[in-house]
C-alpha positions as CSV (number, residue, x, y, z in Angstrom):
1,X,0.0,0.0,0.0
2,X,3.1,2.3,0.6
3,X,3.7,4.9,-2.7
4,X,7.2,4.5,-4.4
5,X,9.1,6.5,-1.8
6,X,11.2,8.0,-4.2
7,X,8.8,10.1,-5.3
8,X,10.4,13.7,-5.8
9,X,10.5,15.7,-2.1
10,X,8.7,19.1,-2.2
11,X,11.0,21.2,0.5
12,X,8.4,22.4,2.9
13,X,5.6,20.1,4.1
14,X,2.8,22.1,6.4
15,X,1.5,19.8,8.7
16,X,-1.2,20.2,11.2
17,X,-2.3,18.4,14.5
18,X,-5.6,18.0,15.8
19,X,-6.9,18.2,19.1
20,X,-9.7,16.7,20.3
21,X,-11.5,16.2,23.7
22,X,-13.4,13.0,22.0
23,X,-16.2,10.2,23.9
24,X,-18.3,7.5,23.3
25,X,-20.3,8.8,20.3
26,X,-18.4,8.1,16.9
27,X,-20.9,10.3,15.3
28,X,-20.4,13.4,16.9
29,X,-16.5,12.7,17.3
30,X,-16.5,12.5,13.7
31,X,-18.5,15.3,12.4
32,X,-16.0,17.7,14.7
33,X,-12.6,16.0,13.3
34,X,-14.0,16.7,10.0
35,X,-14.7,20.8,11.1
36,X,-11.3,20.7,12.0
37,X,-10.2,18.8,9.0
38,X,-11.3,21.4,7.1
39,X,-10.5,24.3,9.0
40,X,-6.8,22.5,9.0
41,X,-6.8,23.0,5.0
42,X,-8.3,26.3,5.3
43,X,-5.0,27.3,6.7
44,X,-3.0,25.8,4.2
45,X,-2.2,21.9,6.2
46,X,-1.2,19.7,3.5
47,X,-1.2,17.0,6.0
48,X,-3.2,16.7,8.7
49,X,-3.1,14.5,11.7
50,X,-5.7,13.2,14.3
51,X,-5.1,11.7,17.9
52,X,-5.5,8.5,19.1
53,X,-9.1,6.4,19.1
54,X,-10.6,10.4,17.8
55,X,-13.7,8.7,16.6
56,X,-14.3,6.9,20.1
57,X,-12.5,7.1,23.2
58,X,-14.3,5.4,26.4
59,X,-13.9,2.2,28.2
60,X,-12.2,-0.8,26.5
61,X,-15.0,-2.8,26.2
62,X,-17.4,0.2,24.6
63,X,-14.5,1.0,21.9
64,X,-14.2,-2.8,21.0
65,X,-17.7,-3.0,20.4
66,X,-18.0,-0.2,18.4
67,X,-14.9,-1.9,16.1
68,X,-14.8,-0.8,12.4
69,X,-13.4,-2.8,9.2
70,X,-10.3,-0.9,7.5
71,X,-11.5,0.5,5.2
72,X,-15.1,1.3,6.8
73,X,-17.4,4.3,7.5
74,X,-14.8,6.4,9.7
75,X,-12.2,5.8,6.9
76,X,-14.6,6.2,4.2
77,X,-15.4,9.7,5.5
78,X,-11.7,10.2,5.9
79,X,-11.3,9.4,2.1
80,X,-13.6,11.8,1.4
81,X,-12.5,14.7,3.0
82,X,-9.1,13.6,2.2
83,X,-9.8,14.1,-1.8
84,X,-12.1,17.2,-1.4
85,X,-10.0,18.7,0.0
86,X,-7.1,17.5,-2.0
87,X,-4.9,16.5,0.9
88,X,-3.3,14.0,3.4
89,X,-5.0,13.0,6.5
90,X,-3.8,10.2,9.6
91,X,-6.1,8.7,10.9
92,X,-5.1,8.7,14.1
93,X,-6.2,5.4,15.2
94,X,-9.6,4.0,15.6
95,X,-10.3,0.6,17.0
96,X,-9.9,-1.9,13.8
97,X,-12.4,-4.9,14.1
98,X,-10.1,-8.2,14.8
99,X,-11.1,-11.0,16.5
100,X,-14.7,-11.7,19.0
101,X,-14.2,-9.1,21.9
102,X,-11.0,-7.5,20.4
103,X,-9.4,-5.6,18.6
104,X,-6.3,-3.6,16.9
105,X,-5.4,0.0,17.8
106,X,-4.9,0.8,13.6
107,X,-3.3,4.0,12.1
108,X,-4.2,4.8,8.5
109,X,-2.6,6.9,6.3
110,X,-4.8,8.4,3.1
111,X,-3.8,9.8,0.2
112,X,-5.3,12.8,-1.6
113,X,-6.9,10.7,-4.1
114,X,-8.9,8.9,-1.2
115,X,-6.8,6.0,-1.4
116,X,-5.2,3.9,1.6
117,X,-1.3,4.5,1.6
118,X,-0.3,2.8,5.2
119,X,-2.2,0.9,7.9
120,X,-0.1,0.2,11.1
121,X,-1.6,-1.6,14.1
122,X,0.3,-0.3,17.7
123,X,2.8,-2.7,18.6
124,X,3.7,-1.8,22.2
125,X,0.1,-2.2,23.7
126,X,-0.4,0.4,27.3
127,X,-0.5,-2.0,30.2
128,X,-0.1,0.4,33.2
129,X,-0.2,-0.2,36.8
130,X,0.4,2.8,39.1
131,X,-1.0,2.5,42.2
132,X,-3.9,4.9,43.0
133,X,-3.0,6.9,39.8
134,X,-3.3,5.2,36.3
135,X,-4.6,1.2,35.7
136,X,-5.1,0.4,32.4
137,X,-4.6,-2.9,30.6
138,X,-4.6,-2.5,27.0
139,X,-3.8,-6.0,26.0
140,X,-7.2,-7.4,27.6
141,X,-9.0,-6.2,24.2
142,X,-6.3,-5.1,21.7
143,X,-4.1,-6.8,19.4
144,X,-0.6,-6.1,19.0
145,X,0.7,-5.1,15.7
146,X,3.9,-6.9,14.4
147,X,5.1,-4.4,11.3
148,X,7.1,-1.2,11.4
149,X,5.5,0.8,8.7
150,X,6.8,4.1,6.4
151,X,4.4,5.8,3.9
152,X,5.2,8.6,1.5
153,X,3.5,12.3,2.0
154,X,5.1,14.5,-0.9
155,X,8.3,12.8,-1.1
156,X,8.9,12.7,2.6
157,X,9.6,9.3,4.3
158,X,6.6,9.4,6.9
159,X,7.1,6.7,9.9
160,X,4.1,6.0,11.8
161,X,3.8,5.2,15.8
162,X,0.6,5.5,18.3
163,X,0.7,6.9,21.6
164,X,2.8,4.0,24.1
165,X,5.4,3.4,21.1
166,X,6.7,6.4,22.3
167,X,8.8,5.2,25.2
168,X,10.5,2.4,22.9
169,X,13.5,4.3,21.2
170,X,14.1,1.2,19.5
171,X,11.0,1.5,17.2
172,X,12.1,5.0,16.3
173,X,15.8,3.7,15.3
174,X,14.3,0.9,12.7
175,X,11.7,3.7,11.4
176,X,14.9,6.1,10.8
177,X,16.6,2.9,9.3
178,X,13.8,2.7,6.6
179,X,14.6,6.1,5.6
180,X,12.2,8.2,8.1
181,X,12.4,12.0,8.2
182,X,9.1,12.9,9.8
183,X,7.3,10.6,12.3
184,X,3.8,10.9,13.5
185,X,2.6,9.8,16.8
186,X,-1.2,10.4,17.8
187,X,-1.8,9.7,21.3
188,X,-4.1,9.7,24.1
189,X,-1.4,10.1,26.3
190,X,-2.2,10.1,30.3
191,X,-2.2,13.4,32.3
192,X,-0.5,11.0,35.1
193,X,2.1,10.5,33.1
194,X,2.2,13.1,30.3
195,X,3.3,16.0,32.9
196,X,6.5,14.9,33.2
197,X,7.4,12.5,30.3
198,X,5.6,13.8,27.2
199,X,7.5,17.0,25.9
200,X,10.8,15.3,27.2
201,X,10.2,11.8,25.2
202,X,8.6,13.8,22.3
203,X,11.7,16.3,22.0
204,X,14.4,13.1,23.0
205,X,13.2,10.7,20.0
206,X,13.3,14.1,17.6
207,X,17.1,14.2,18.5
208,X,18.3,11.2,19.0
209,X,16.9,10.2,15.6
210,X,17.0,13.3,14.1
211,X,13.6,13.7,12.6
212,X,10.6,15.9,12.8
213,X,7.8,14.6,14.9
214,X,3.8,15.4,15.2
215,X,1.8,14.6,18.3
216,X,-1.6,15.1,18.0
217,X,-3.0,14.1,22.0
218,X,-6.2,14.2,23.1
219,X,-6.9,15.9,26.5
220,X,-9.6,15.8,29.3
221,X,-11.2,13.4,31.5
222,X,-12.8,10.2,30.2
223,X,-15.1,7.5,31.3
224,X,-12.5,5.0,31.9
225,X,-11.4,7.2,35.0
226,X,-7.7,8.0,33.1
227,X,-7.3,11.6,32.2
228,X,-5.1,12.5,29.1
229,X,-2.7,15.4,28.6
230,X,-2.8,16.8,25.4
231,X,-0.3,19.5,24.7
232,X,-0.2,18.2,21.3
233,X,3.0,19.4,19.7
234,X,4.9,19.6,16.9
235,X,9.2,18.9,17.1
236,X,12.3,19.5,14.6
237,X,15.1,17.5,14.8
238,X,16.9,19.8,16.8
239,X,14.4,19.3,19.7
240,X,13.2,22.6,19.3
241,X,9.2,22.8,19.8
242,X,7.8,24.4,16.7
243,X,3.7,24.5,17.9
244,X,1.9,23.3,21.1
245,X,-1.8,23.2,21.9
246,X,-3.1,24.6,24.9
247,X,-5.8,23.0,26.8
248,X,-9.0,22.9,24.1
249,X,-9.9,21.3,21.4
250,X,-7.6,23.1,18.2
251,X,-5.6,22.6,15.5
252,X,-2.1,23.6,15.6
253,X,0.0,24.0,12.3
254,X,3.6,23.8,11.4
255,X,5.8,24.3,8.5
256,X,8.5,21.6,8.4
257,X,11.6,22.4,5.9
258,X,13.7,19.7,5.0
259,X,16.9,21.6,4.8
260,X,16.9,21.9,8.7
261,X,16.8,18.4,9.0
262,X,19.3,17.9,6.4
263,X,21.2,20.7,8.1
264,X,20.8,18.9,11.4
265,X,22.3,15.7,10.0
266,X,25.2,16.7,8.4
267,X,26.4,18.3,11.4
268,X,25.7,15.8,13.5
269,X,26.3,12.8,11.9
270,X,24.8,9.3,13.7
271,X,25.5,6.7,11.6
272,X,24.9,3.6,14.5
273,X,27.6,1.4,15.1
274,X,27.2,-2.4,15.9
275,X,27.8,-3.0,19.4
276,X,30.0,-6.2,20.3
277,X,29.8,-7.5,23.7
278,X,32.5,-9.7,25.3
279,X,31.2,-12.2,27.6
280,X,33.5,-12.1,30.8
């Protein structure tokens, strides 16, 4: 499904980042990503990204029962919008029909012809324990994924991550190894958490890999009692934060110009060395 990545680069890429505060009814969640959507190319957004589970985010077992087909009616409206308004859009992630009582946490990337370019299913699943603070077990409905997956968006090498993949530098490091320049991480990160660790993992897997990086994160409370961050935020590969959201439902637009990561990576360059390890 991935488009010949050699495709000829165009040298600035404006991205935007969607915020939403979504719940439990995919209709309503949908018909305000698609405001946004087009408020997003109003501005000029040649891609534009959603957060995590945007078309339903409650309890596990509501959002597995309200599972879709890839392609189906929240990627079908995606499509749409995608070639009316003659642009990119991520589907952040909606929860992908699998198997009776679960599913997969699915990414889709579309093209602006309406057509499917990627699909990745999150690999590292969120199975959190902190006492009195966050409990959530992911892996009691959802489906790993088991493939590392690049699209192209205008000639740029677009790596795709949800949410949890963020604190697993080794995912970033085989997406930069398939050529990535720009990675895209929708996310419904926790409040608990995001505090501390969000800007700082966000800005650490922009350097140490030297791409740019979108976050789309949904924010406010939610029925399954775990509160997410948002802050949604856009990163070069210098670490420098190029946009953030504040606390509402927004979009937040960047323009991302391939000479700085170019510039970034010639001087600094990180070509990884095999580490050999003597037993003692």
């Amino acid at each position: 499904m991935d488009e010949d990545l050699s495709m000829q680069r165009k040298h600035i890429l404006r991205v935007a980042a969607i915020q939403l505060s979504s719940l439990g009814d995919k209709g309503q969640n949908t018909a305000k990503a698609v405001e946004l959507i087009d408020t997003a190319s109003e501005y000029g957004a040649r891609l534009v990204i959603l957060p995590e589970m945007f078309n339903c985010y409650s309890t596990l077992s509501e959002m597995v029962e309200k599972a879709e087909p890839v392609p189906g009616p929240t990627i079908n409206t995606l499509a749409q919008k995608a070639r009316s308004n003659n642009i990119y859009i991520l589907c952040g992630s909606i929860i992908e029909t699998a198997i009776k009582g679960k599913g997969f946490n699915t990414s889709v990337m579309i093209g602006p012809r309406g057509d499917i370019l990627g699909i990745y299913r999150k690999i590292h699943l969120f199975d959190v324990d902190i006492p009195e603070r966050v409990h959530y077990k992911e892996s009691e409905r959802i489906l790993p994924g088991n493939e590392i997956v690049v699209v192209n968006v205008d000639g740029w090498v677009v790596g795709l991550a949800i949410c949890y993949d963020l604190r697993f530098p080794e995912l970033f490091c085989a997406l930069t190894s398939k050529g990535a320049e720009l990675v895209l991480i929708p996310s419904a990160f926790a409040a608990h958490t995001g505090k501390d660790h969000w800007e700082i993992l966000l800005r650490a897997r922009a350097i140490e890999n030297q791409v740019f990086i979108v976050a789309p994160n949904r924010f406010g409370a939610c029925p399954n009692n775990m509160a997410t961050y948002g802050r949604s935020m856009v990163v070069d590969p210098w670490g420098t934060i190029l946009s953030q959201a504040s606390d509402k439902v927004c979009v937040i637009l960047s323009e991302l110009d391939i000479s700085i990561l170019e510039e970034v990576r010639e001087n600094i360059p990180m070509k990884r060395q095999k580490i050999v390890t003597t037993a003692q």
